[in-house]
N, CA, C and O of each residue as an XYZ file, in Angstrom:
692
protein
N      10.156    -11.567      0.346
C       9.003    -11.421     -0.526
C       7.748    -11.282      0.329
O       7.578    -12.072      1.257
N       6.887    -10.353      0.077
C       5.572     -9.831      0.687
C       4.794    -11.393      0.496
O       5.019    -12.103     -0.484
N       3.762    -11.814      1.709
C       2.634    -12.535      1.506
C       1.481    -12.099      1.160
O       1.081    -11.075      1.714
N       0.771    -12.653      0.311
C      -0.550    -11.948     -0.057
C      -1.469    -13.320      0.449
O      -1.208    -14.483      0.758
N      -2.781    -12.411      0.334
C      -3.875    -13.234      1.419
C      -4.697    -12.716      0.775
O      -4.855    -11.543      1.114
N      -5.675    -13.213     -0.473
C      -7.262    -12.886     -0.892
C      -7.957    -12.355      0.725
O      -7.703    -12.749      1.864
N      -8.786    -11.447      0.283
C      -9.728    -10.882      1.447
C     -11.149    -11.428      1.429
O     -11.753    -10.767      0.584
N     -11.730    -12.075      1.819
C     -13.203    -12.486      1.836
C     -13.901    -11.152      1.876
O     -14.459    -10.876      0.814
N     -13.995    -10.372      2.706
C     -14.616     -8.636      3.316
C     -14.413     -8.302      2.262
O     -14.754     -7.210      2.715
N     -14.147     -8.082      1.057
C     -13.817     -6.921      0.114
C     -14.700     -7.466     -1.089
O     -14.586     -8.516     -1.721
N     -15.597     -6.449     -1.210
C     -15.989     -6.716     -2.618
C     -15.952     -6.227     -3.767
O     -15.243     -7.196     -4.041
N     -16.029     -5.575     -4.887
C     -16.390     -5.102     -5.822
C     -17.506     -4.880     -6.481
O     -18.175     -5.840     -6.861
N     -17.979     -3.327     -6.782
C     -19.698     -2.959     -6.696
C     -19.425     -1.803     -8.456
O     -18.322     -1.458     -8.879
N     -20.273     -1.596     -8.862
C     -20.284     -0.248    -10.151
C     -19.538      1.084     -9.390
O     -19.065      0.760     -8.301
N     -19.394      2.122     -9.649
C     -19.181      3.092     -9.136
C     -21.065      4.000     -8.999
O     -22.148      3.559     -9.384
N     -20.843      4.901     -8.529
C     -22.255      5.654     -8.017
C     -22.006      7.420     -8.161
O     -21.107      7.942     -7.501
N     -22.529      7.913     -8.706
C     -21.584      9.391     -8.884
C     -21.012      9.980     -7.490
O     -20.059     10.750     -7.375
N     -21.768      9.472     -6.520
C     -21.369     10.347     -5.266
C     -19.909      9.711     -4.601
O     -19.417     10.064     -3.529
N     -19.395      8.738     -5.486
C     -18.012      8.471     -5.009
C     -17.211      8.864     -6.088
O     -16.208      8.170     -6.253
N     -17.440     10.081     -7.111
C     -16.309     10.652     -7.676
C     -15.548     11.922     -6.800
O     -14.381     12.253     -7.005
N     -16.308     12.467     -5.939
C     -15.552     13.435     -5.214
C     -14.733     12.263     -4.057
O     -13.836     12.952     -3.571
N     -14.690     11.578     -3.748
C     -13.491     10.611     -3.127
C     -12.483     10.185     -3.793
O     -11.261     10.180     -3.646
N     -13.564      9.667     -4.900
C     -11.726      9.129     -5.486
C     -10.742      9.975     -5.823
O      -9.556      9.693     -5.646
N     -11.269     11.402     -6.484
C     -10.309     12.608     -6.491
C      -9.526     12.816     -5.704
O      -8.304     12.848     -5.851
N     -10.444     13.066     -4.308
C      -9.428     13.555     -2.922
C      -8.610     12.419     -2.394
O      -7.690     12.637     -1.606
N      -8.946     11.078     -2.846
C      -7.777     10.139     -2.423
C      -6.497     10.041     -3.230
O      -5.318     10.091     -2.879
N      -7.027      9.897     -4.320
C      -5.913     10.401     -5.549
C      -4.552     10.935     -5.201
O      -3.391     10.526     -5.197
N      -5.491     12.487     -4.792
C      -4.881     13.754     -4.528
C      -3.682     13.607     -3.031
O      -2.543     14.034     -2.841
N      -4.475     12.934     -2.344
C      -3.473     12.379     -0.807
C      -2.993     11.494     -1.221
O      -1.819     11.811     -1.031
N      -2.950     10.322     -1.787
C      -2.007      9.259     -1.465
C      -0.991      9.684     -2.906
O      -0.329      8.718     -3.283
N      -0.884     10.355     -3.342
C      -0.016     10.333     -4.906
C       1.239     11.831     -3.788
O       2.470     11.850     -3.762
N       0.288     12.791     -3.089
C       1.076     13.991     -2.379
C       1.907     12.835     -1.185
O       3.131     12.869     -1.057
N       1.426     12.300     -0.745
C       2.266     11.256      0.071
C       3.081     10.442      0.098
O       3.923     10.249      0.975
N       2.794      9.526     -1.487
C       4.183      9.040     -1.683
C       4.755      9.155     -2.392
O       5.843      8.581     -2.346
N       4.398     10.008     -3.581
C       5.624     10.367     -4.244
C       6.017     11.909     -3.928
O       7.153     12.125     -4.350
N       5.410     13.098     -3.291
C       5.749     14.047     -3.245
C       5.096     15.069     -4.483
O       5.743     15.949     -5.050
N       3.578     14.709     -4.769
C       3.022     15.466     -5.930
C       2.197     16.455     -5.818
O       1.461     16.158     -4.876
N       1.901     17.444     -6.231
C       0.978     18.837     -6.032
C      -0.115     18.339     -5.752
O      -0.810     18.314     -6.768
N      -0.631     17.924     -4.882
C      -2.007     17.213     -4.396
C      -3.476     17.441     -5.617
O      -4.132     16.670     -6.317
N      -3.485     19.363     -5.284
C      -4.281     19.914     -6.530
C      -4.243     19.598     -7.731
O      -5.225     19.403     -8.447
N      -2.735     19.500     -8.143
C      -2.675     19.107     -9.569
C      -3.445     17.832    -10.261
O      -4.061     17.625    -11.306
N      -2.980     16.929     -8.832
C      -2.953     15.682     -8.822
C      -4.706     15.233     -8.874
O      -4.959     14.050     -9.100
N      -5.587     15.979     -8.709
C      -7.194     16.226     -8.274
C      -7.385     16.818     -9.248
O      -8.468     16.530     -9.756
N      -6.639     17.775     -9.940
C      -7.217     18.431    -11.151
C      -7.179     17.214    -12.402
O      -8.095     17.044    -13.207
N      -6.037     16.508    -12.363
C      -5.863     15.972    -13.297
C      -7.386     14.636    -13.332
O      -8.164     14.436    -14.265
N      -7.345     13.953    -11.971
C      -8.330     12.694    -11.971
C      -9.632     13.315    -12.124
O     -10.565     12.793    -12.733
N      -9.669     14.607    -11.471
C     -11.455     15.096    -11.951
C     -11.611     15.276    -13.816
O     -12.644     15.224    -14.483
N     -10.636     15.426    -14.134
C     -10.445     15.463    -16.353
C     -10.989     14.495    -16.440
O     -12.114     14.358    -16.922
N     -10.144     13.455    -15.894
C     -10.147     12.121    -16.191
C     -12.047     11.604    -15.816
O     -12.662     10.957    -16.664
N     -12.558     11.919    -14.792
C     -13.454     11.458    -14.268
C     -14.580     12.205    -15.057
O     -15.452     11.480    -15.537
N     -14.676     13.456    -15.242
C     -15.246     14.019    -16.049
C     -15.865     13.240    -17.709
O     -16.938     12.818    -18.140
N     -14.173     13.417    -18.312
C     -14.421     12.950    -19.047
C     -15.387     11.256    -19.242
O     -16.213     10.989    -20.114
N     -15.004     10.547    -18.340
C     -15.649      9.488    -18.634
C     -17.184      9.564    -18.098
O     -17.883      8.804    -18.769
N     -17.737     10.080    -17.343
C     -19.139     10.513    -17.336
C     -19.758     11.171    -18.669
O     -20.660     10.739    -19.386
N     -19.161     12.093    -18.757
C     -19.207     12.210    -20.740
C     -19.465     11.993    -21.349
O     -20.238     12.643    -22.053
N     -18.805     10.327    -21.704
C     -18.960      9.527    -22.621
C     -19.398      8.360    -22.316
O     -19.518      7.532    -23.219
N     -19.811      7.953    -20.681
C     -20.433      6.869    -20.146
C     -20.847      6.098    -21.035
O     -21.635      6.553    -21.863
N     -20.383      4.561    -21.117
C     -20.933      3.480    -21.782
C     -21.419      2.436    -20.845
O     -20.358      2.012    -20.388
N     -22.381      1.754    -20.273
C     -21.676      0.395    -19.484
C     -21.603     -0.682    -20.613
O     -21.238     -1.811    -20.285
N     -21.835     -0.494    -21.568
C     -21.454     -1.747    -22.465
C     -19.340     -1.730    -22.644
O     -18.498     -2.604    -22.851
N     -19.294     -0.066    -22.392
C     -17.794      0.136    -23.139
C     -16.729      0.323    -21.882
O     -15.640     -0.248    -21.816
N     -17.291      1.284    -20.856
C     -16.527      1.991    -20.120
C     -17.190      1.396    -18.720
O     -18.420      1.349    -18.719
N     -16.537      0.959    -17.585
C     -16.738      0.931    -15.810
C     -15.525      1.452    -15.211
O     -14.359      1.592    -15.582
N     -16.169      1.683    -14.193
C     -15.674      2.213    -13.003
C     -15.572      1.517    -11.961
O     -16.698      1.643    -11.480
N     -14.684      0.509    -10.897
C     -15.132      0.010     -9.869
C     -14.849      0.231     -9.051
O     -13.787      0.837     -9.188
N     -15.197      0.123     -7.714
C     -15.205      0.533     -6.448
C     -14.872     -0.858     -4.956
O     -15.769     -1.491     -4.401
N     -13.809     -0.942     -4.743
C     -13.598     -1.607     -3.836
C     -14.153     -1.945     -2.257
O     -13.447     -1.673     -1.286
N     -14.814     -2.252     -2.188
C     -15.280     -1.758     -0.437
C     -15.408     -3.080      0.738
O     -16.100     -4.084      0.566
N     -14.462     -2.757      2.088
C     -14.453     -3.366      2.513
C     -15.961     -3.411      3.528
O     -16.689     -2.485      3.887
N     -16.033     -4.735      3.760
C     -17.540     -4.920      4.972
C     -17.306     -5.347      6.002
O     -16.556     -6.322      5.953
N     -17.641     -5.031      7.039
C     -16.829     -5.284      8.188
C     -18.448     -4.583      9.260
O     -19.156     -3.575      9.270
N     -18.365     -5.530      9.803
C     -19.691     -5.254     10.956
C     -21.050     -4.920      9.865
O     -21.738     -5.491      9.019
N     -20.892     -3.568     10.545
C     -22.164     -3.008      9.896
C     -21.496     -1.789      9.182
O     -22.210     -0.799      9.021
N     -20.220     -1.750      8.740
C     -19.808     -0.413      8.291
C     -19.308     -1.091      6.675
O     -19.197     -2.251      6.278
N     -19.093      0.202      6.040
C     -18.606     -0.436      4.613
C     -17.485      0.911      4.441
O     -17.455      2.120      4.669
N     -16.796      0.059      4.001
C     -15.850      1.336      3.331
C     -14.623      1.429      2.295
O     -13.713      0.601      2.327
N     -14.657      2.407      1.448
C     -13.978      2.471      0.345
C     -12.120      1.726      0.206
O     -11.232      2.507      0.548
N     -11.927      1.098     -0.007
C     -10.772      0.405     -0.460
C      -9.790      0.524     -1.469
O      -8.595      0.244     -1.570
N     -10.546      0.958     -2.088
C     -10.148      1.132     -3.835
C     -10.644      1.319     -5.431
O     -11.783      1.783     -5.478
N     -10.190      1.123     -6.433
C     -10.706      1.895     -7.512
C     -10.081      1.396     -8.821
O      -8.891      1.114     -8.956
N     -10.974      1.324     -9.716
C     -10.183      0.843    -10.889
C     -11.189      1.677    -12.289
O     -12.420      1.665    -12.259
N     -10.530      2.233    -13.230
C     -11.651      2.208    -14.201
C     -11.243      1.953    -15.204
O     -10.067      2.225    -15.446
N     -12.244      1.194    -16.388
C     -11.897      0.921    -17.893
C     -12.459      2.005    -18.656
O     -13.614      2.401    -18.503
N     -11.532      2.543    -19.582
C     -12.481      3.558    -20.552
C     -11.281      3.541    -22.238
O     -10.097      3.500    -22.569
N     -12.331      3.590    -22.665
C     -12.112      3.609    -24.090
C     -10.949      4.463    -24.538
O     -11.035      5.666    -24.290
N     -10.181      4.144    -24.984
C      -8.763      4.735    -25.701
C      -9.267      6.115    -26.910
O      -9.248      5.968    -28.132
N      -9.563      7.015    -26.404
C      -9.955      7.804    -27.447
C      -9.238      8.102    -28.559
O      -9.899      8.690    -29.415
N      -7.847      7.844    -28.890
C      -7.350      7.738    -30.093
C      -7.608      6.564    -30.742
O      -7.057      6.566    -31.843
N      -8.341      5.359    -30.472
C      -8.800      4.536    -31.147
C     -10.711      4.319    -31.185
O     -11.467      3.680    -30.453
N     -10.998      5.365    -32.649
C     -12.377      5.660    -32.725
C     -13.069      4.004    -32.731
O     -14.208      3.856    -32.289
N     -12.497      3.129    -33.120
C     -13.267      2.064    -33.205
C     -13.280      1.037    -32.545
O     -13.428     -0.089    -33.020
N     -13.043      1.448    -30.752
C     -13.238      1.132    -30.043
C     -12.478     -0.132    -30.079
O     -13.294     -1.051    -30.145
N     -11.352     -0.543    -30.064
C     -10.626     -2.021    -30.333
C      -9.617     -1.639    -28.847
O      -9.274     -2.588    -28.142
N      -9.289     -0.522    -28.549
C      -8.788     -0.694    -27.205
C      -9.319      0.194    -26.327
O      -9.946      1.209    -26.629
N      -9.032     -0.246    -25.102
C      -9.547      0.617    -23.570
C      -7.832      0.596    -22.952
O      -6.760      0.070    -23.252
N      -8.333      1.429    -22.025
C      -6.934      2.112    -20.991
C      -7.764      1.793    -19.350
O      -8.797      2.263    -18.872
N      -6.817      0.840    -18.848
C      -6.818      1.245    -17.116
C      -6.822      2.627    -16.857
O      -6.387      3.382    -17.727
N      -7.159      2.980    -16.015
C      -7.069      4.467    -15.087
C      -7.409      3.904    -13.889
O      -8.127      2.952    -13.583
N      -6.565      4.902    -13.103
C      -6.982      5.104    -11.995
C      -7.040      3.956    -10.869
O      -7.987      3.980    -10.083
N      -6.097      2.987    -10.765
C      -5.965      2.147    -10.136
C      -5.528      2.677     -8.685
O      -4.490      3.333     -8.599
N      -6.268      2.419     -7.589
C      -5.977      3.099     -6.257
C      -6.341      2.099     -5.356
O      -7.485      1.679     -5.527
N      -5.491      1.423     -4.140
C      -5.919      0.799     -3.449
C      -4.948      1.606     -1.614
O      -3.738      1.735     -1.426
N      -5.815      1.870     -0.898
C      -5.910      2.331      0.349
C      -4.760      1.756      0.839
O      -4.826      0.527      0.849
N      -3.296      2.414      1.418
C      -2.299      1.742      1.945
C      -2.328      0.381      2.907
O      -1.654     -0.648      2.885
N      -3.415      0.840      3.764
C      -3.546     -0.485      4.632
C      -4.423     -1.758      3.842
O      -4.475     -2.866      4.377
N      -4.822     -1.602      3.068
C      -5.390     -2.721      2.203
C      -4.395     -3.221      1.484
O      -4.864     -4.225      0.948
N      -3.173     -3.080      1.135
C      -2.213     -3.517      0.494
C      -1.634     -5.171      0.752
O      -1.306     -5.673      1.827
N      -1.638     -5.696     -0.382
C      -0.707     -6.918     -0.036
C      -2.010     -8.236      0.300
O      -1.709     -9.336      0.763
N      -3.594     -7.776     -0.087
C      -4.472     -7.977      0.378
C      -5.008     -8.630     -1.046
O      -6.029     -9.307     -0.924
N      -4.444     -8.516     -2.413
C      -4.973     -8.247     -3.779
C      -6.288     -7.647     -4.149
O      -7.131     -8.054     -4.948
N      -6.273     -6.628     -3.419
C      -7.404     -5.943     -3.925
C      -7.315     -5.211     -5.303
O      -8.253     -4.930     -6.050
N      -5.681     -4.907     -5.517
C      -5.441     -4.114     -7.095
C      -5.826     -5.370     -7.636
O      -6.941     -5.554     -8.124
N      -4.879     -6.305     -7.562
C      -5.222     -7.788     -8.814
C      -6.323     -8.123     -9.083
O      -6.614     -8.534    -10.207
N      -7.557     -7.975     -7.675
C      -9.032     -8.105     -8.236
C      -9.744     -7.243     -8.994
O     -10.744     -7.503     -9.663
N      -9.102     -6.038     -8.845
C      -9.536     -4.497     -9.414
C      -9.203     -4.768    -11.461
O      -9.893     -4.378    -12.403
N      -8.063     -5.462    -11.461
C      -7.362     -4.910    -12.394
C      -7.723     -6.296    -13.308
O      -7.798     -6.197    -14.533
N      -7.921     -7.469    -12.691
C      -8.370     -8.576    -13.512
C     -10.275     -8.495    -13.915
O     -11.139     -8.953    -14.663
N     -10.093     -7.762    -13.029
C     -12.163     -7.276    -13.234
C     -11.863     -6.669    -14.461
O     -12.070     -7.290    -15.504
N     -11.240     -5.139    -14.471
C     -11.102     -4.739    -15.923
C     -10.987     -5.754    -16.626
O     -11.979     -6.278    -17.133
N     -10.032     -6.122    -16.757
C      -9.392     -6.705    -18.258
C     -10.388     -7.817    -18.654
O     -10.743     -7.849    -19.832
N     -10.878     -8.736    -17.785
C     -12.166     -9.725    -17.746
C     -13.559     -8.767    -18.504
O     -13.947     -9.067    -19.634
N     -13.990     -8.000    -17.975
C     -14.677     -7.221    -18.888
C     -13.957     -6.623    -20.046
O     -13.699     -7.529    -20.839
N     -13.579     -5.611    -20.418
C     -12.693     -5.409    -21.230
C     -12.783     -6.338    -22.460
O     -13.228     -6.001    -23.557
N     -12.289     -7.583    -22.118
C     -12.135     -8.732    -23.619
C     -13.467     -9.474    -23.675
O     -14.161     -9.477    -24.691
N     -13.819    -10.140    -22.483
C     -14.822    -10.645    -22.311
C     -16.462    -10.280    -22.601
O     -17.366    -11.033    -22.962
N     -16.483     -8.589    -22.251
C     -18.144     -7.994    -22.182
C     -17.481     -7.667    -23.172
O     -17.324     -8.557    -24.008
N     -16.864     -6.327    -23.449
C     -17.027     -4.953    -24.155
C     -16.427     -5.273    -25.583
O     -16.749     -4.757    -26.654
N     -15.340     -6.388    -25.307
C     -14.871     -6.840    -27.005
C     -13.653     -6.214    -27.250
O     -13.259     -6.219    -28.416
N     -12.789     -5.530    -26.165
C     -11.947     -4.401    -26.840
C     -11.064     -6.052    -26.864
O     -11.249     -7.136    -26.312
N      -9.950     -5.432    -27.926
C      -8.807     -6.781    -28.676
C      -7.333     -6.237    -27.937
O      -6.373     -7.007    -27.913
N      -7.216     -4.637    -27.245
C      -6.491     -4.663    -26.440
C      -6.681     -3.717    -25.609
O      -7.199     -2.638    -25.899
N      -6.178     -4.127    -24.242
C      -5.695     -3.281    -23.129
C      -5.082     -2.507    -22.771
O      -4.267     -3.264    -22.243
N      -4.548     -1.163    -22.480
C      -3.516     -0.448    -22.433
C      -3.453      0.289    -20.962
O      -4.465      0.521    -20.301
N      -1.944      0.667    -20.494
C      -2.373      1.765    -19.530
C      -1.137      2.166    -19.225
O      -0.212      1.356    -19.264
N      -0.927      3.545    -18.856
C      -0.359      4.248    -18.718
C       0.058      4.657    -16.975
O      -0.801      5.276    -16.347
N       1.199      4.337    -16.360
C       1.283      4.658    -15.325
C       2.839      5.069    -15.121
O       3.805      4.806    -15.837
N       2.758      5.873    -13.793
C       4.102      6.559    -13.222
C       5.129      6.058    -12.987
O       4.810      5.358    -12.026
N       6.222      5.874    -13.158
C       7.315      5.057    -12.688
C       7.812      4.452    -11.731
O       8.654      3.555    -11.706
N       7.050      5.172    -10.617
C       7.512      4.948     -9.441
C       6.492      4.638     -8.395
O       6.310      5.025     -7.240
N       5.817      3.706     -9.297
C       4.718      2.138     -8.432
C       4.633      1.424     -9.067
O       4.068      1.197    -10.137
N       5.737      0.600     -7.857
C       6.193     -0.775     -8.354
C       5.120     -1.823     -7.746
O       4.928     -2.896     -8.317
N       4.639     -1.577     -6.923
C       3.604     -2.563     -6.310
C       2.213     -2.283     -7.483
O       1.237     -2.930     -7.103
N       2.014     -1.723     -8.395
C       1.005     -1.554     -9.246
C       1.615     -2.330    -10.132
O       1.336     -3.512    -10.333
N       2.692     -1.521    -10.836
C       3.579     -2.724    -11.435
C       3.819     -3.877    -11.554
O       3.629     -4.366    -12.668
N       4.219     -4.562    -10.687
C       3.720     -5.975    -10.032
C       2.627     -6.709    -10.796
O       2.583     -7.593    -11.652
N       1.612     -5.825     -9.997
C      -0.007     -6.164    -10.383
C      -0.270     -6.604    -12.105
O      -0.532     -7.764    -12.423
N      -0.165     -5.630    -12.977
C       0.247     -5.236    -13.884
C       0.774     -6.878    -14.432
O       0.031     -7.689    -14.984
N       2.387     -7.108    -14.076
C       3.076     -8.046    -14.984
C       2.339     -9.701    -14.765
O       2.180    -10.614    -15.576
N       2.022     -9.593    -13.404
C       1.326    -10.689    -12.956
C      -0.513    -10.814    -14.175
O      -1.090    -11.775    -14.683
N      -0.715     -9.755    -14.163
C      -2.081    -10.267    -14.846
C      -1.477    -10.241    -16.706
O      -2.355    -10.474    -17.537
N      -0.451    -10.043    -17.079
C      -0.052    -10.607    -18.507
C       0.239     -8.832    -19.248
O       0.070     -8.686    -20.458
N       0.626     -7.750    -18.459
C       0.780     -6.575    -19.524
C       2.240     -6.630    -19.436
O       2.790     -7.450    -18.701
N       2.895     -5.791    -20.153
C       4.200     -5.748    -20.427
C       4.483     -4.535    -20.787
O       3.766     -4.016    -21.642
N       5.696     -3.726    -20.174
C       6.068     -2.622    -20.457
C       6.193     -2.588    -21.977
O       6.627     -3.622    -22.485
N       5.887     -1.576    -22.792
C       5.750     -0.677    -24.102
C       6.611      0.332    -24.268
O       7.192      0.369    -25.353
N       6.879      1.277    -23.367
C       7.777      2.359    -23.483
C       7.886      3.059    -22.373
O       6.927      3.021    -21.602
N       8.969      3.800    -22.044
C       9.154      4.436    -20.740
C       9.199      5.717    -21.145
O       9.018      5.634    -22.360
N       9.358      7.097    -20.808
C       8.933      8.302    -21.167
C       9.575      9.365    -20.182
O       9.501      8.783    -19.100
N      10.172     10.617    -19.945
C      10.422     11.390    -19.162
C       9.475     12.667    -19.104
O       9.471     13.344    -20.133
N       8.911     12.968    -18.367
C       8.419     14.222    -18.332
C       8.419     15.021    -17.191
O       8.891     14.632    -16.122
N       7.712     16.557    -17.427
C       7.893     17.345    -16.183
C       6.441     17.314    -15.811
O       5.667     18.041    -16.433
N       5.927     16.400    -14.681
C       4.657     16.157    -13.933
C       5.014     16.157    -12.901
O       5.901     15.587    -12.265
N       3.635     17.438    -12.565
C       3.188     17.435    -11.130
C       4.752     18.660    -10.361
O       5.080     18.799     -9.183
N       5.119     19.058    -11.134
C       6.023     20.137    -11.074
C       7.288     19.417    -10.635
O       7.713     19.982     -9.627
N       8.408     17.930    -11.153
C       8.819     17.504    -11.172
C       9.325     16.687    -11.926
O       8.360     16.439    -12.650
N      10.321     15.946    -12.374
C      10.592     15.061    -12.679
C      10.488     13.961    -13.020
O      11.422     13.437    -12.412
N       9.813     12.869    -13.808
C       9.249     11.842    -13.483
C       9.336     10.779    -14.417
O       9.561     11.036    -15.599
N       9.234      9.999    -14.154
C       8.957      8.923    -15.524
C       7.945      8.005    -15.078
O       7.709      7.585    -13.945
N       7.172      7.679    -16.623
C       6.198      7.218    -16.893
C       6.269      6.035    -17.592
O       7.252      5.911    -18.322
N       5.370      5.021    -17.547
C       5.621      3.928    -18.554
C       4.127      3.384    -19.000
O       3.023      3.293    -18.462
N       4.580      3.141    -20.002
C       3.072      3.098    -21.107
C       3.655      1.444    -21.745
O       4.719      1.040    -22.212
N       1.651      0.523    -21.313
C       1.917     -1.269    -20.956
C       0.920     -1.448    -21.844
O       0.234     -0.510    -22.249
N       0.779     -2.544    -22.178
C       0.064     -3.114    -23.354
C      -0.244     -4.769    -22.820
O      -0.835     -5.557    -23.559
């Protein structure tokens, strides 16, 4: 079993628009890296995603956060989490994780668990939503993890053809 070690260096800040062209291109590399996904696709799809939530920007409803480690005098990106409103539910009673990304070598560090308990802490706490939802790939289990540890539970598993492959998906509540 992996040891985990809270990080003092790592904090959590809003997002800033000039770190949506990163999180895309990290997206885009670490999803082509370990699972073997159309990088582009994979960038087309998180810029929708990112798009869209500039869009509809709430900070009462919707954040974005940004992981960053501090170290000397340098700072640098770690990771990513965002809450945004379930658009099939107009009356705002649930939000969806997206976009949970934490930098391979930061791993094992809980930077997702801080990422992902920030959501959900806002989420019930600020914004009022009554539930949580999110939708992720089958094949991250270390998100997963994250996930069962902060109280979601698989909902349904799904097959589709993403990212010009094979894949399964599972949708948590």
């Amino acid at each position: 079993m992996a040891s985990f070690q809270e990080d003092s260096g790592i904090s959590l800040r809003a997002y800033r628009p000039e770190d949506i062209p990163h999180i895309i291109s990290r997206h885009g590399a670490l999803y082509a890296d370990e699972h073997g996904w159309d990088p582009k696709v994979m960038e087309s799809l998180v810029d929708s995603t990112c798009v869209d939530f500039i869009n509809t920007y709430s900070p009462s409803h919707n954040r974005l956060w940004i992981a960053e480690r501090h170290q000397n005098d340098a700072v640098k990106f770690v990771g990513c989490v965002m809450l945004f409103n379930d658009r099939e539910d107009l009356a705002q009673k649930s939000a969806m994780v997206r976009l949970l990304l934490v930098e391979p070598e930061e791993r094992g560090r809980r930077v997702g668990t801080r990422l992902v308990r920030q959501a959900v802490q806002f989420a019930r706490e600020e914004a009022g939503y009554r539930r949580v939802l999110l939708w992720m790939p089958g094949e991250t289990a270390a998100a997963r993890r994250i996930y069962q540890r902060e109280g979601f539970e698989k909902v349904a598993e799904m097959e589709h053809d993403v990212f010009g492959k094979k894949a399964k998906a599972e949708s948590w509540g």
